[in-house]
FIKOLZA-1660 file (N, C-alpha, C; in steps of 0.1 Angstrom, whole numbers, plus 5000, padded with zeros to 4 digits):
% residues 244
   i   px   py   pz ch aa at
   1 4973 8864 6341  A  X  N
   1 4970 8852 6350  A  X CA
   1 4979 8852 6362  A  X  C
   2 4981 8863 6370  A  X  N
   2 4989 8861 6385  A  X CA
   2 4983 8853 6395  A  X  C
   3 4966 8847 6395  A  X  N
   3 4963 8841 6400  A  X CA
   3 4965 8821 6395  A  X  C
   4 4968 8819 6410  A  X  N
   4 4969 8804 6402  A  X CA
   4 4959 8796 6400  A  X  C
   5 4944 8801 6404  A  X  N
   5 4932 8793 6400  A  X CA
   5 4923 8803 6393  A  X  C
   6 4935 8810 6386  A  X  N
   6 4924 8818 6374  A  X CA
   6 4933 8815 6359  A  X  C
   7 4941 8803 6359  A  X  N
   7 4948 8799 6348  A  X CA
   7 4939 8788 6342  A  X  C
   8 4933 8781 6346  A  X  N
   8 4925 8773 6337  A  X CA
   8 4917 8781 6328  A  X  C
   9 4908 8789 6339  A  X  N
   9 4896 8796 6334  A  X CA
   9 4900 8807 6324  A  X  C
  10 4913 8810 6325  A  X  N
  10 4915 8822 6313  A  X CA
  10 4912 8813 6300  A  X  C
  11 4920 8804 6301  A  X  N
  11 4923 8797 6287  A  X CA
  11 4908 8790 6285  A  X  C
  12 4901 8786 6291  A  X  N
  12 4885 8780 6287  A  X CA
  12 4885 8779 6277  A  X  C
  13 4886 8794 6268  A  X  N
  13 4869 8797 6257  A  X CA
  13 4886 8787 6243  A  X  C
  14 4895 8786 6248  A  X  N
  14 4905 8787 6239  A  X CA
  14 4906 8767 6239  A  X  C
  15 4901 8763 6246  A  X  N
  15 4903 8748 6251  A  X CA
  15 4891 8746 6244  A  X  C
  16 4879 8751 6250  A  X  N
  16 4868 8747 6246  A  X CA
  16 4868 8745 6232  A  X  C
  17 4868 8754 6222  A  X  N
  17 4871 8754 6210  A  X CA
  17 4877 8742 6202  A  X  C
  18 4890 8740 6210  A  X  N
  18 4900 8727 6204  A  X CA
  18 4891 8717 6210  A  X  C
  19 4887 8716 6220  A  X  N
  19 4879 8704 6225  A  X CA
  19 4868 8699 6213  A  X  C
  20 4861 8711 6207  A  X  N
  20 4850 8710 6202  A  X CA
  20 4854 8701 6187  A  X  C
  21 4863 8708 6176  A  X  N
  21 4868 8704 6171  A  X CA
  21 4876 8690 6165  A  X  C
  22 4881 8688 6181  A  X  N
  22 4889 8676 6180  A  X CA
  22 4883 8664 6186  A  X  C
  23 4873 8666 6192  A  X  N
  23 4868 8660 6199  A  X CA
  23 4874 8648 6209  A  X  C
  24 4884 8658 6215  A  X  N
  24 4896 8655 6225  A  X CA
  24 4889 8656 6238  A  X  C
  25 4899 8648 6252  A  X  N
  25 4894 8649 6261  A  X CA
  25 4903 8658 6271  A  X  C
  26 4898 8667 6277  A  X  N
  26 4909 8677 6288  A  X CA
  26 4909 8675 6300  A  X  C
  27 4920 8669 6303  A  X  N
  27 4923 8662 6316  A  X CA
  27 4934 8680 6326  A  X  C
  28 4926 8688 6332  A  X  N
  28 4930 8697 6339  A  X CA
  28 4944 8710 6330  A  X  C
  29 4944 8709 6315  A  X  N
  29 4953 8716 6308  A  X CA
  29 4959 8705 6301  A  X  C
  30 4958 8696 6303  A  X  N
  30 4965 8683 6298  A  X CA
  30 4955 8678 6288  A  X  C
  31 4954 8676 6275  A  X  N
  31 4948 8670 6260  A  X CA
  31 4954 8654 6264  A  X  C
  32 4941 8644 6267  A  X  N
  32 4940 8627 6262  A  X CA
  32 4948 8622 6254  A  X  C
  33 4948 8629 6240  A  X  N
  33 4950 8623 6228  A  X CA
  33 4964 8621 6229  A  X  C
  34 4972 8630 6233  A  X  N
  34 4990 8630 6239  A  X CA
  34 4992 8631 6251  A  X  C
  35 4989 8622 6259  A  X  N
  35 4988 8625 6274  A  X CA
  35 5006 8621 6276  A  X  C
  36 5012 8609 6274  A  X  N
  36 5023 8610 6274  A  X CA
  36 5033 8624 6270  A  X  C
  37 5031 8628 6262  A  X  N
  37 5039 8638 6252  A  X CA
  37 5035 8652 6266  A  X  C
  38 5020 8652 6268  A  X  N
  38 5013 8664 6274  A  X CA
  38 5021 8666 6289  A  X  C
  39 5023 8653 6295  A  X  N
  39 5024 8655 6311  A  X CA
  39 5038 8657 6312  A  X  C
  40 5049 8658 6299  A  X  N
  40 5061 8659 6302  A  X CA
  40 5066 8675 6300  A  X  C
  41 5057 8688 6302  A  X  N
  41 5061 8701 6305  A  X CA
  41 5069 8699 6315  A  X  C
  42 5076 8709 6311  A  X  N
  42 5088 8721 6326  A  X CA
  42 5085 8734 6327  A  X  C
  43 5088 8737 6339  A  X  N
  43 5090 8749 6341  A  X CA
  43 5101 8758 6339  A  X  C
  44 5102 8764 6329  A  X  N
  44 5113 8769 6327  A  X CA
  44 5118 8782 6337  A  X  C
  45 5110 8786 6345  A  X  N
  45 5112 8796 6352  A  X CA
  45 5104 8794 6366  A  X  C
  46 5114 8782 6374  A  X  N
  46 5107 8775 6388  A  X CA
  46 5114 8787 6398  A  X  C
  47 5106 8797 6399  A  X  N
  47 5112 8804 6410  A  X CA
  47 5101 8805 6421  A  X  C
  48 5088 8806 6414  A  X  N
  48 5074 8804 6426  A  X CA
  48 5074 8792 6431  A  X  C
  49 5072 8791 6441  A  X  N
  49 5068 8780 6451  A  X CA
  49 5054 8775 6446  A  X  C
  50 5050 8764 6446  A  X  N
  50 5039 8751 6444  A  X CA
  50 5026 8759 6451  A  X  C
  51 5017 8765 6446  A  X  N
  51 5009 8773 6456  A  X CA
  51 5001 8760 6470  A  X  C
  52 4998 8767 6482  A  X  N
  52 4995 8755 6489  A  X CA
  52 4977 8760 6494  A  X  C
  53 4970 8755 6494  A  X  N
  53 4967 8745 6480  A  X CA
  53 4967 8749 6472  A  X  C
  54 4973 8736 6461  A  X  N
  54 4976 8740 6446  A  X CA
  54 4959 8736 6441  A  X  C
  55 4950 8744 6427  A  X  N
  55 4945 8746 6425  A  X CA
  55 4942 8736 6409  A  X  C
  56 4953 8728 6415  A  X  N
  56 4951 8713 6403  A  X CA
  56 4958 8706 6410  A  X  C
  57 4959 8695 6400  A  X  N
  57 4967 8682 6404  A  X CA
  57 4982 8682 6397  A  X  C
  58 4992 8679 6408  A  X  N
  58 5004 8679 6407  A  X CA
  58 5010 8678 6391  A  X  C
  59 5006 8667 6382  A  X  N
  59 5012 8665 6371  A  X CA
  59 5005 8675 6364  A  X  C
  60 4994 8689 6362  A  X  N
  60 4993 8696 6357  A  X CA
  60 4999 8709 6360  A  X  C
  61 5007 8717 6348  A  X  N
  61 5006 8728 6350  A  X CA
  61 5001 8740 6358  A  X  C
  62 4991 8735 6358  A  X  N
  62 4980 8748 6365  A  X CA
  62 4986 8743 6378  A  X  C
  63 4990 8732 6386  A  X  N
  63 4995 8734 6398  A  X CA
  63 5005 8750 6402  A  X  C
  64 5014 8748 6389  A  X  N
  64 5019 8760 6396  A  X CA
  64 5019 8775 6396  A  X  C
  65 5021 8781 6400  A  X  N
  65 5022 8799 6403  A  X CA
  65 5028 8809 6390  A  X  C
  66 5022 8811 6378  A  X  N
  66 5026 8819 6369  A  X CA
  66 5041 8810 6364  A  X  C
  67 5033 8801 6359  A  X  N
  67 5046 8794 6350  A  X CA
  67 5055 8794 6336  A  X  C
  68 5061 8791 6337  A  X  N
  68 5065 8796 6320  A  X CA
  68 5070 8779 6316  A  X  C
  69 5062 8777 6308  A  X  N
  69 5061 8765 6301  A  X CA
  69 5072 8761 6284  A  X  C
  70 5075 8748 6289  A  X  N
  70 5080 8745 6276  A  X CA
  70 5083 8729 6279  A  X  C
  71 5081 8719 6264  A  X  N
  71 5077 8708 6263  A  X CA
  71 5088 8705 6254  A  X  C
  72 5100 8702 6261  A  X  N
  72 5110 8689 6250  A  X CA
  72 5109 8679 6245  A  X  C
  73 5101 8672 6246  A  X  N
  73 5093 8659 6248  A  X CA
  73 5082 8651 6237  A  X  C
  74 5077 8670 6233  A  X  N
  74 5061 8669 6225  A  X CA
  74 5063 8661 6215  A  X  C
  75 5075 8656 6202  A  X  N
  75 5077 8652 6195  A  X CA
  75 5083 8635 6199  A  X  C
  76 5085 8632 6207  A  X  N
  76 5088 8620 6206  A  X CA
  76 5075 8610 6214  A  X  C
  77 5081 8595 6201  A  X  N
  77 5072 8588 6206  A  X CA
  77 5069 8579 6220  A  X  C
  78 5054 8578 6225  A  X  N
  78 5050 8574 6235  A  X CA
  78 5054 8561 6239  A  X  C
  79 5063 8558 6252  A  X  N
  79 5067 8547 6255  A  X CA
  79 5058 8529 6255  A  X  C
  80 5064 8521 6249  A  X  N
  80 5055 8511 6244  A  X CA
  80 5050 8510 6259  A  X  C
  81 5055 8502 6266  A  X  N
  81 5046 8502 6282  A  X CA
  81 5038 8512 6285  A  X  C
  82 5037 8525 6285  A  X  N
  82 5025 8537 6289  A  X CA
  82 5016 8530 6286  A  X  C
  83 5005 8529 6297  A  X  N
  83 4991 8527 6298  A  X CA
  83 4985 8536 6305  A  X  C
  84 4972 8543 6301  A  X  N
  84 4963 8550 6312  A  X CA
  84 4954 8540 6317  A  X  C
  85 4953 8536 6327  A  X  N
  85 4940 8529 6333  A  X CA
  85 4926 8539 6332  A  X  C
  86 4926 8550 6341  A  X  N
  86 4923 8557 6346  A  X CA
  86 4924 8572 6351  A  X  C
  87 4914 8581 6350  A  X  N
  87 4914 8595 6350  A  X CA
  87 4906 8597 6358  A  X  C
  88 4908 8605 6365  A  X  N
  88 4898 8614 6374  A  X CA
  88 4899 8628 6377  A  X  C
  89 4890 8637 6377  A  X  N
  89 4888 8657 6377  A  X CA
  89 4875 8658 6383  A  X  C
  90 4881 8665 6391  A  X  N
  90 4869 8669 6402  A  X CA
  90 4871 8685 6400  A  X  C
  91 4856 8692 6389  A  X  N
  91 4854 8705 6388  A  X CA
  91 4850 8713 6399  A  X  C
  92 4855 8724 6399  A  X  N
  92 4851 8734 6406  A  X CA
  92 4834 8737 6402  A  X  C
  93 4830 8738 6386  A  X  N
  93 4815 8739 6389  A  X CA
  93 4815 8728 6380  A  X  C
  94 4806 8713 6378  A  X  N
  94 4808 8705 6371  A  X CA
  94 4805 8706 6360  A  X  C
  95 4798 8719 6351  A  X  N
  95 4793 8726 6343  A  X CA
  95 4799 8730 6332  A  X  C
  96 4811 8739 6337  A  X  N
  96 4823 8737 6329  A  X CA
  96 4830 8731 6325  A  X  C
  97 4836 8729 6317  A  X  N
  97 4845 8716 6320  A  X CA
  97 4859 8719 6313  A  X  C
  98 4863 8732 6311  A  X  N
  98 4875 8738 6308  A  X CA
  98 4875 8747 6322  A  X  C
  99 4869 8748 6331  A  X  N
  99 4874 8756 6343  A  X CA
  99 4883 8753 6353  A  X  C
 100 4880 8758 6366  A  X  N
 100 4885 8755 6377  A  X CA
 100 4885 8742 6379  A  X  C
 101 4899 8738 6381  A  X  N
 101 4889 8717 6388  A  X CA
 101 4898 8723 6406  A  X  C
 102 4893 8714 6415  A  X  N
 102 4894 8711 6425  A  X CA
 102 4905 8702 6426  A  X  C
 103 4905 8690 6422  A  X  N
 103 4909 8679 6424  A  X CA
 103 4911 8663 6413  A  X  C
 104 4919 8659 6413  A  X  N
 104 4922 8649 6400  A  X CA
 104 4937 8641 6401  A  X  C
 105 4934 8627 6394  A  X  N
 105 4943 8622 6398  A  X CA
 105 4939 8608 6378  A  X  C
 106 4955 8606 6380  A  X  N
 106 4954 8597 6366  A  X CA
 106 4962 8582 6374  A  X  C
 107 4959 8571 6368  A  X  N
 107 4963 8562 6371  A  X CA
 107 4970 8552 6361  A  X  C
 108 4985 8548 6361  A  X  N
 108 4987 8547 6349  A  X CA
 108 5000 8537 6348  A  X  C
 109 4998 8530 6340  A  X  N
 109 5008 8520 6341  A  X CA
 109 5019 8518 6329  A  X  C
 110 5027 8518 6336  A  X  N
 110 5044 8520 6331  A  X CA
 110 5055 8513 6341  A  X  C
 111 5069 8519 6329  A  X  N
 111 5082 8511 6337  A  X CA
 111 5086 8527 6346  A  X  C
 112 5089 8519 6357  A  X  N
 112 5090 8527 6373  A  X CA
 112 5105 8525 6373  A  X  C
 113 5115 8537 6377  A  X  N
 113 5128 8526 6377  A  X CA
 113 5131 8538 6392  A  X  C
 114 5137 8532 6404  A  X  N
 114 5141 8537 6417  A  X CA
 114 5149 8542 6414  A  X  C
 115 5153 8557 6423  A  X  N
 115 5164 8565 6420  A  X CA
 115 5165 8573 6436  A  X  C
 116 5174 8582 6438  A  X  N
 116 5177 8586 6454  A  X CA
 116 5177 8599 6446  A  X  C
 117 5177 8611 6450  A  X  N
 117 5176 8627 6445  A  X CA
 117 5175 8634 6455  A  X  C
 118 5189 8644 6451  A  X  N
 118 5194 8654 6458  A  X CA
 118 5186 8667 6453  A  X  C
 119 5175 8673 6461  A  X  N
 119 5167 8684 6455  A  X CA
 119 5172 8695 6449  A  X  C
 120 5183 8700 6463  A  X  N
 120 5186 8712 6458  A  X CA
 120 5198 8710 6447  A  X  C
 121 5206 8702 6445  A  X  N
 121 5214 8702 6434  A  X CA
 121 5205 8693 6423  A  X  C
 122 5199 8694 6423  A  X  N
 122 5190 8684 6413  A  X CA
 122 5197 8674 6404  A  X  C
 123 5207 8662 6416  A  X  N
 123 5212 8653 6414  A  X CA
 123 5208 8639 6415  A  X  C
 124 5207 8630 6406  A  X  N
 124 5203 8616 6408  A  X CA
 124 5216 8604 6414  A  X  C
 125 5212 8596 6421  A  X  N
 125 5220 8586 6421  A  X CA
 125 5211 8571 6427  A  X  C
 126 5217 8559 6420  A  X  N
 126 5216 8547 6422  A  X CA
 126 5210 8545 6435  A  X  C
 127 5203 8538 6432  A  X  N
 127 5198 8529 6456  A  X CA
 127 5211 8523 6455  A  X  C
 128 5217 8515 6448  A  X  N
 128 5228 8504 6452  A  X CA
 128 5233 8501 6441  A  X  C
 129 5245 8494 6438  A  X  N
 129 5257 8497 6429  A  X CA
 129 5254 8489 6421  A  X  C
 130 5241 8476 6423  A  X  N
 130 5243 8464 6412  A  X CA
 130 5227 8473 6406  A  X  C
 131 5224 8485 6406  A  X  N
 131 5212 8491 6397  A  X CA
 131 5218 8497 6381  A  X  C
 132 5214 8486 6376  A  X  N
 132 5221 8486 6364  A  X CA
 132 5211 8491 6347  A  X  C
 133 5195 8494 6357  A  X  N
 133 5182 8503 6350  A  X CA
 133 5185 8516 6340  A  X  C
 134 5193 8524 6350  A  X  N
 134 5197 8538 6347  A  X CA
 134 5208 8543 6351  A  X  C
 135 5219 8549 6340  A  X  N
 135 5228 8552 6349  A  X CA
 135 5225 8574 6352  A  X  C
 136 5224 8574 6362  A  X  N
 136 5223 8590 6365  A  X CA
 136 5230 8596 6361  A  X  C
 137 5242 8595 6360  A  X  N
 137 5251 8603 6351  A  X CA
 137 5245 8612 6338  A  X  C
 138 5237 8602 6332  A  X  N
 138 5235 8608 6319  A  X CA
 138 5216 8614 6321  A  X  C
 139 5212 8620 6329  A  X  N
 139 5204 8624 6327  A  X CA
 139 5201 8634 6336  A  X  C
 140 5196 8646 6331  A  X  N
 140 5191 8657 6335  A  X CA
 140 5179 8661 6340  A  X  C
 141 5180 8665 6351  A  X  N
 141 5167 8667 6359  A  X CA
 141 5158 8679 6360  A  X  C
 142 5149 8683 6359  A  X  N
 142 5141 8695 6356  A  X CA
 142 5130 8695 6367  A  X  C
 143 5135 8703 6373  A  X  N
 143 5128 8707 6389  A  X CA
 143 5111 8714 6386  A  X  C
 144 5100 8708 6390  A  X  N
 144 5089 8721 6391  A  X CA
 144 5092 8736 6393  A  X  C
 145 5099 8731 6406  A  X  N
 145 5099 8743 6418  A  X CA
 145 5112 8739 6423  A  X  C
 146 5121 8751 6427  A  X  N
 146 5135 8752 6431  A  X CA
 146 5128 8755 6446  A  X  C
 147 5134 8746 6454  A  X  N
 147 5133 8749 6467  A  X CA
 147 5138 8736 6476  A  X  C
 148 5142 8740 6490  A  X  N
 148 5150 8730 6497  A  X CA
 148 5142 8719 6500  A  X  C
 149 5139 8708 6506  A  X  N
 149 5130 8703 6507  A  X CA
 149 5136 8695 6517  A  X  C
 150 5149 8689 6521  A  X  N
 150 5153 8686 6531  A  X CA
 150 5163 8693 6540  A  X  C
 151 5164 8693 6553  A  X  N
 151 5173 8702 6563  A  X CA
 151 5193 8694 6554  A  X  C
 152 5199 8700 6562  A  X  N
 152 5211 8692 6560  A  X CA
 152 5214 8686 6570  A  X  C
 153 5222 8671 6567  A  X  N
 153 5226 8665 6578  A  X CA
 153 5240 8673 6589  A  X  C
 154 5240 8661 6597  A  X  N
 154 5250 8665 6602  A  X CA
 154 5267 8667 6601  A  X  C
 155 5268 8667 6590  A  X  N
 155 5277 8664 6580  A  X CA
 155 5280 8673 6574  A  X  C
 156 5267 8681 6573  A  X  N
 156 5266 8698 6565  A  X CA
 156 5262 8696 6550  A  X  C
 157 5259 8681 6548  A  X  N
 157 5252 8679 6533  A  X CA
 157 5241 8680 6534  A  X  C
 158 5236 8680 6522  A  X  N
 158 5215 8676 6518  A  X CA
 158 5214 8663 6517  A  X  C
 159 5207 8652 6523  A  X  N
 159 5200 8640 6520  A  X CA
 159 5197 8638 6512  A  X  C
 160 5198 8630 6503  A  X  N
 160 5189 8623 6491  A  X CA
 160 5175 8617 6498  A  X  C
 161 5171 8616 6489  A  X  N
 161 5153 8613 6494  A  X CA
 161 5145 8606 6478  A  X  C
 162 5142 8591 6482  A  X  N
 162 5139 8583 6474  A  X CA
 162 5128 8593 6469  A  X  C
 163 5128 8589 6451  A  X  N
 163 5117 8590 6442  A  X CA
 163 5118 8580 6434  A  X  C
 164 5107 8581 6423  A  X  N
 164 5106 8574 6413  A  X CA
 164 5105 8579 6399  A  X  C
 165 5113 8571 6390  A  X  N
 165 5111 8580 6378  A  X CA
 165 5103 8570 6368  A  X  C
 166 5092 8579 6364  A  X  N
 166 5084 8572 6351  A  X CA
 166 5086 8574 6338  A  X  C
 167 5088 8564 6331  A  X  N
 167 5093 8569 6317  A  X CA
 167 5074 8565 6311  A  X  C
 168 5081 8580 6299  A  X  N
 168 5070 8585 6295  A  X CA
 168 5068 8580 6277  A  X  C
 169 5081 8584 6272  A  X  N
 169 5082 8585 6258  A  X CA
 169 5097 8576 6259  A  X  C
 170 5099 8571 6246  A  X  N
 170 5115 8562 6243  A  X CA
 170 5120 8569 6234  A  X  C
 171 5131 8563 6240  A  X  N
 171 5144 8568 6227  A  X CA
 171 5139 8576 6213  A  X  C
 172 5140 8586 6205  A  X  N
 172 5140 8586 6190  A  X CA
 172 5155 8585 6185  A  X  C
 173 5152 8579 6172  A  X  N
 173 5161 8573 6166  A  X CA
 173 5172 8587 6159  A  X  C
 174 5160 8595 6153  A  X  N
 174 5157 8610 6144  A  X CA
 174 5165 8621 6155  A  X  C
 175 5160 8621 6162  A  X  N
 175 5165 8634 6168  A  X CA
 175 5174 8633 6182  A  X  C
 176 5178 8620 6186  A  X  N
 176 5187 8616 6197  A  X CA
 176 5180 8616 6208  A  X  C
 177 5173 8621 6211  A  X  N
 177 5167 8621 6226  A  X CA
 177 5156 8611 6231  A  X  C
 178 5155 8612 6242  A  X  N
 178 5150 8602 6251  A  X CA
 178 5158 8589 6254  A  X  C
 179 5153 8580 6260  A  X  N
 179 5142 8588 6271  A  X CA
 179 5136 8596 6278  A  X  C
 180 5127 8596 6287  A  X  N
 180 5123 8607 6293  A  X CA
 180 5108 8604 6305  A  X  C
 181 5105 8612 6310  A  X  N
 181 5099 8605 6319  A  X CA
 181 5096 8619 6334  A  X  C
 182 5089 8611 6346  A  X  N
 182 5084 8625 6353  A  X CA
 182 5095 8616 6366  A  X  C
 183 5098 8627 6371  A  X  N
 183 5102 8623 6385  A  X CA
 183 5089 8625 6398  A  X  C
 184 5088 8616 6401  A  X  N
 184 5076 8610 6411  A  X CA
 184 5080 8613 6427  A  X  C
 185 5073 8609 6437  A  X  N
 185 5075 8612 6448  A  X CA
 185 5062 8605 6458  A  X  C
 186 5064 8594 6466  A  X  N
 186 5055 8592 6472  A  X CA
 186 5052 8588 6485  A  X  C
 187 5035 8593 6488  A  X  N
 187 5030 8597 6503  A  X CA
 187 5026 8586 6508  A  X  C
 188 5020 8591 6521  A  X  N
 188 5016 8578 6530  A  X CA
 188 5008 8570 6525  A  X  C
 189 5000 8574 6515  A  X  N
 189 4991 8570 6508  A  X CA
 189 4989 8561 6496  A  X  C
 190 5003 8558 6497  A  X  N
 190 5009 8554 6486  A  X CA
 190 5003 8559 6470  A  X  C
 191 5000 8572 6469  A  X  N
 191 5003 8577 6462  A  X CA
 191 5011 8585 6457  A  X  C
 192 5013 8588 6444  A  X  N
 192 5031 8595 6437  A  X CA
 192 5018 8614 6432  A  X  C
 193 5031 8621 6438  A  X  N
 193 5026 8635 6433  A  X CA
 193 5043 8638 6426  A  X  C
 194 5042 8645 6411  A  X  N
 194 5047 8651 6409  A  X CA
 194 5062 8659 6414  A  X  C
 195 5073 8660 6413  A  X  N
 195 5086 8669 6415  A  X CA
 195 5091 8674 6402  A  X  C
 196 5088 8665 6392  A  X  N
 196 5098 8678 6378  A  X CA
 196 5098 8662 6369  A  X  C
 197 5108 8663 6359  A  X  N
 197 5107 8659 6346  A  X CA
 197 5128 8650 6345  A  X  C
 198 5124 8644 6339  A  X  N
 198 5144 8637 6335  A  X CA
 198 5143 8635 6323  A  X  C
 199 5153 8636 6315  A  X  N
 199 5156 8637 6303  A  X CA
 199 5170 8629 6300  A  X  C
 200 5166 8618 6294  A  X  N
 200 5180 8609 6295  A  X CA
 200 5183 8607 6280  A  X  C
 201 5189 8616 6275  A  X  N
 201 5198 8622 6265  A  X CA
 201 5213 8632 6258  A  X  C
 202 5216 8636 6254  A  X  N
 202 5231 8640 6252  A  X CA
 202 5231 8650 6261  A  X  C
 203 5223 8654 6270  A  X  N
 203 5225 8666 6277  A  X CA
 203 5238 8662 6285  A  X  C
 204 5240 8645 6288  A  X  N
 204 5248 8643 6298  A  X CA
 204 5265 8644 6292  A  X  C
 205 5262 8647 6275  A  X  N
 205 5278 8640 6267  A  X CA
 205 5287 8655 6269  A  X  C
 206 5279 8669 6275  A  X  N
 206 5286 8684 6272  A  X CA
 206 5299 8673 6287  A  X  C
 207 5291 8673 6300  A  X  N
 207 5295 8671 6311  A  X CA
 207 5310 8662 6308  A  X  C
 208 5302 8650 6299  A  X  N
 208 5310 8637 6297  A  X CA
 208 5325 8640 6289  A  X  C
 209 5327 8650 6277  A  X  N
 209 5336 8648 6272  A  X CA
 209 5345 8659 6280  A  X  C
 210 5340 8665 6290  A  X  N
 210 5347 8679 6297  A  X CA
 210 5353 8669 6309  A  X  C
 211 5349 8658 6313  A  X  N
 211 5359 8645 6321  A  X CA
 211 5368 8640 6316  A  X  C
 212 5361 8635 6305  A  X  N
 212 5377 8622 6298  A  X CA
 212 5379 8627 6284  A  X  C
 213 5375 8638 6281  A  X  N
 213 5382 8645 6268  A  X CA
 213 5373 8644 6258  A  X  C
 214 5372 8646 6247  A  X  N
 214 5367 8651 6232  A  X CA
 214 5368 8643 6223  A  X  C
 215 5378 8632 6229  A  X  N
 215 5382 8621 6215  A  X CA
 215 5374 8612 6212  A  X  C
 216 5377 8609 6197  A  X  N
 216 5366 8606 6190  A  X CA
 216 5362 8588 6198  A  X  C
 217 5372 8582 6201  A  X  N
 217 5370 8569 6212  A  X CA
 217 5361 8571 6221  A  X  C
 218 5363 8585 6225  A  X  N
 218 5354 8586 6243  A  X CA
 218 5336 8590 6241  A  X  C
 219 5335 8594 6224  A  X  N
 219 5323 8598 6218  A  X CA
 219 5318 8583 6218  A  X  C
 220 5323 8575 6212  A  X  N
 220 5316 8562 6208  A  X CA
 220 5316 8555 6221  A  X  C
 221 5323 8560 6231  A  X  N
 221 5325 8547 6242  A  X CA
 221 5309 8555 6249  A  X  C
 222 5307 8569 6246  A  X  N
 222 5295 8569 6256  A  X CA
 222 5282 8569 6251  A  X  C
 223 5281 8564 6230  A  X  N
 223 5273 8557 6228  A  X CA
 223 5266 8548 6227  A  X  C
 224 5279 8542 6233  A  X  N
 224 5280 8522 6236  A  X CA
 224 5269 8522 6249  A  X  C
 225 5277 8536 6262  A  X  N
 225 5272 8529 6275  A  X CA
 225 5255 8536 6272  A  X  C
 226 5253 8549 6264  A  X  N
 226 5236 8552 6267  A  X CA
 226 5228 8540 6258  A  X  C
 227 5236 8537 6249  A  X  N
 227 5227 8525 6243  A  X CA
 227 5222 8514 6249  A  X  C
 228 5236 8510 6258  A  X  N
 228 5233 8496 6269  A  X CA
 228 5225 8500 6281  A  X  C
 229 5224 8513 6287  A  X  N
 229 5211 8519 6291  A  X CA
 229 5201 8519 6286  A  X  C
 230 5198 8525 6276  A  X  N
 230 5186 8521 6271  A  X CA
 230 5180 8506 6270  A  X  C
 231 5187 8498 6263  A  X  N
 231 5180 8485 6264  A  X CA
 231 5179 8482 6279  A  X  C
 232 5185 8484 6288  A  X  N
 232 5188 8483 6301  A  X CA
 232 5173 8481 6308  A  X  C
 233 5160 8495 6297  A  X  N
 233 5155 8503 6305  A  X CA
 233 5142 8489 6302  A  X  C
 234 5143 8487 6286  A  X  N
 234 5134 8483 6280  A  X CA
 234 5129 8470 6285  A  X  C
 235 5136 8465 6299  A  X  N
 235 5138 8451 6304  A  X CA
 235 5126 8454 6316  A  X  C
 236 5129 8467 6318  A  X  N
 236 5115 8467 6331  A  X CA
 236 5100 8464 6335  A  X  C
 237 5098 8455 6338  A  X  N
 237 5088 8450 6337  A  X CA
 237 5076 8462 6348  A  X  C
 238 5063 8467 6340  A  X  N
 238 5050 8473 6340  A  X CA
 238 5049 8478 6355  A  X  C
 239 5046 8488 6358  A  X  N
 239 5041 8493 6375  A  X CA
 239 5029 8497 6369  A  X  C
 240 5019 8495 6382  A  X  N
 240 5010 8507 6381  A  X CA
 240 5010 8513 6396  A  X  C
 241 5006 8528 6389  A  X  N
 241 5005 8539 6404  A  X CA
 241 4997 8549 6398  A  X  C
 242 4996 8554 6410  A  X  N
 242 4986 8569 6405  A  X CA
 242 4990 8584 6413  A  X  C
 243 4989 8590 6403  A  X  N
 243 4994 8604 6406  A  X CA
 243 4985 8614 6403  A  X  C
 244 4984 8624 6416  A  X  N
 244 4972 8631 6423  A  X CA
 244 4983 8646 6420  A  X  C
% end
């Protein structure tokens, strides 16, 4: 599959099958039944650039160029706010319906929480100091695609550049992780396309105890603050948007 609009169609006869069976719906690589769980893939190897035009829609896979796929996410449960309104796939032949699509977009309603992101360091930080939603510190960002996206200032730094992050799945209790969610980005159109995935879990405690040490105080103090994060998050009241 070196081609990037010959990646649906490989997998067809293999979709089709599970479609038949499960009597699931295939939203561009993406399975209905876990659409939460499904839209939270990474790319574990973003070295290709986003093909232009991409040959799907941003929050699928098949947008990008020989991907290597893996899903942290699949196991945890779907965030109580996630709503799908709305779906839409525009096929290449409408006949198929595991092939090529042209075009698609899902419309979906959830908690949105504002964040600023530094691309090429794939760093998050607050709009303003009383943003008390999420703290960035503790969450890890997973890029589509590695690449610059703004010049540097005059300063000789990179710009932050507003996105949005959607949380997708909550907390598990079982396995420590989440939340989790896509990082968003949006056009004149006021639509959100796709940039990568956050993961707001202990990824942030390796960073945390290599600052203020190992001790068993500084372990509980940074269970205290992801916990008051989390409820933090659960306070966000419903967006809807759509992502193409």
């Amino acid at each position: 599959m070196t081609e990037n609009e010959d990646q649906l169609p490989a997998l067809a006869g293999i979709a089709s099958r599970w479609g038949e069976l499960s009597s699931d719906t295939y939203l561009a690589g993406v399975w209905l039944s876990h659409l939460p769980q499904g839209l939270l893939w990474s790319n574990a190897a973003p070295f290709q650039p986003r093909p232009k035009p991409s040959s799907a829609p941003s929050w699928s896979w098949a947008s990008l160029k020989e991907p290597n796929i893996d899903n942290f996410s699949r196991y945890l449960p779907a965030d109580e706010a996630f709503k799908l309104l709305s779906h839409q796939i525009e096929l290449e032949y409408p006949n198929l319906l595991y092939g090529k699509v042209k075009d698609g977009s899902i419309t979906i309603r959830g908690k949105v929480v504002p964040m600023l992101w530094e691309p090429t360091e794939l760093t998050l930080r607050a709009p303003d100091v009383d943003h008390g939603y999420l703290n960035p510190d503790f969450v890890k960002v997973f890029a589509d695609v590695w690449e610059v996206v703004n010049e540097e200032n005059e300063c000789g730094q990179q710009d932050f550049e507003e996105v949005w992050l959607l949380q997708l799945v909550r907390f598990d209790k079982v396995s420590r992780k989440g939340p989790a969610g896509l990082v968003l980005k949006k056009d004149e159109s006021n639509m959100y396309r796709r940039l990568g995935t956050y993961s707001y879990d202990h990824c942030g405690f390796t960073t945390f105890v290599d600052e203020v040490g190992s001790h068993e105080e500084d372990f509980y103090f940074y269970e205290a603050m992801i916990e008051e994060q989390r409820e933090n998050l659960t306070q966000i009241k419903p967006t809807t948007l759509t992502i193409i």
